[in-house]
Every structure is written in C-alpha cells, then in structure tokens.
N, C-alpha and C positions, 0 to 999 in steps of 0.2 A: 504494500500500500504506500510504503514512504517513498519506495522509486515513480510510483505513478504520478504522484502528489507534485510529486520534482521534475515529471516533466511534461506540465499543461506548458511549455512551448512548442510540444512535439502535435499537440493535438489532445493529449491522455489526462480522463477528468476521472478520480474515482465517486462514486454515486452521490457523496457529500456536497460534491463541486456541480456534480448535474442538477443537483437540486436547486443551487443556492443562482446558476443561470435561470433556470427554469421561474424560480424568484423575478429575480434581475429584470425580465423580461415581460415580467406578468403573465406569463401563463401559468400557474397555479399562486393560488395561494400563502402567505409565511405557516398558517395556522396547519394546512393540507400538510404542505412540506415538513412539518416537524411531526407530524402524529406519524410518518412513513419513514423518516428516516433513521437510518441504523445508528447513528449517533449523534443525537437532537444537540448536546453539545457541543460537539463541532462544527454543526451548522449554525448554531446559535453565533460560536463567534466567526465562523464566515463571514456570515450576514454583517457582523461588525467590525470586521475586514483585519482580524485579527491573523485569522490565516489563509 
C-alpha cells in the first residue's frame, strides 16, 4: 500500500485516494464516502490534505 501511495504520479490511487477524488469532484458524497471506506481515518485527513 505505501508503494502505491508513493506513486499517484504514475497514475496508482489506493481506494482511500479514489475516494477522497470521487469527493473532490462531487460525485458522491463526504458522508457516503466515509461509511465505505476501509479506513475513515485516513480519509478523514485526506480530505484535510494531510496526506
């Protein structure tokens, strides 16, 4: 997961990052997106651009 993570320049999101676009964009929800994601923490500080 941490080589993925290191390399969204390549194109490579793991499901945190798809989510936290999917956000970004408005197509779903913050509320949606965190009841599905595998670790609501780390999206929480995506979302707060922590990581």
């Amino acid at each position: 997961a941490d080589h993925i993570r290191k390399s969204g320049k390549d194109g490579m999101q793991n499901f945190t990052q798809s989510l936290k676009s999917l956000i970004d964009k408005e197509l779903i929800d913050r509320q949606a997106a965190l009841e599905i994601a595998p670790n609501r923490e780390e999206l929480m500080m995506a979302l707060k651009g922590i990581v």
